[in-house]
N, C-alpha and C positions, 0 to 999 in steps of 0.2 A: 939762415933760419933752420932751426933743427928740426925736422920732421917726426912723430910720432911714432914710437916702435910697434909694429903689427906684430903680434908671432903667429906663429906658425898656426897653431889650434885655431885662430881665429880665420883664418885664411882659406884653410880646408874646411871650416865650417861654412864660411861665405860659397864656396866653391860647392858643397852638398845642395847647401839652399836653391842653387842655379841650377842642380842638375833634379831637384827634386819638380822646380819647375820646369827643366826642356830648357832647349839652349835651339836657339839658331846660329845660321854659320856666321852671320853677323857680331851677333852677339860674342860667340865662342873665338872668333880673333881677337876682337876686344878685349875680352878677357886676359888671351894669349900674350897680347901684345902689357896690357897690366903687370902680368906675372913674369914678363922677360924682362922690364925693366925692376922690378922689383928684386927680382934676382941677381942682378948686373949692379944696382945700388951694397944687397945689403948682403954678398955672397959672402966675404972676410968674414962675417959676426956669426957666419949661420954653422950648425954642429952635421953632420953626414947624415943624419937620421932626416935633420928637415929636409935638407938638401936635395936628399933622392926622394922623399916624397910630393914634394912641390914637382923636382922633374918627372912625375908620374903625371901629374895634375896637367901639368904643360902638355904631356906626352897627347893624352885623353882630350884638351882642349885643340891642339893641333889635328887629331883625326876629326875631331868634330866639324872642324870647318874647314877639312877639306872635301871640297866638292867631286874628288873623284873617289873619297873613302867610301864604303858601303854603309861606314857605321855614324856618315853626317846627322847630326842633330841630336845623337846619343849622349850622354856624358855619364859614363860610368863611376858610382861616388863611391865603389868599395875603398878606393886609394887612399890609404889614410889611417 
């Protein structure tokens, strides 16, 4: 079954919407864990530009919920 191509625009825009709301550390793995398979799927097809900006997204979702970060529950949406 083919799955539906997300790009990138839409993905950082999803990822704005979550930080516009606050993220828990809950949440902000989840996310994480989203955006590492999603990566790990559709890395061949993706161009360097998207590439390092989703690793940013990841970057910001990884401090978020870690529980020893200063900056848990932040998600900073400039990346992008």
């Amino acid at each position: 079954m083919n799955k539906p191509y997300i790009n990138v625009e839409a993905i950082l825009e999803m990822f704005q919407e979550i930080a516009q709301k606050g993220v828990d550390q809950a949440s902000a793995v989840d996310s994480l864990n989203w955006l590492t398979e999603y990566l790990a799927r559709e890395h061949s097809t993706m161009n360097t530009n998207d590439w390092n900006r989703l690793l940013q997204i990841g970057a910001v979702l990884y401090r978020a919920g870690d529980p020893g970060d200063g900056a848990r529950g932040r998600v900073d949406s400039r990346h992008g």
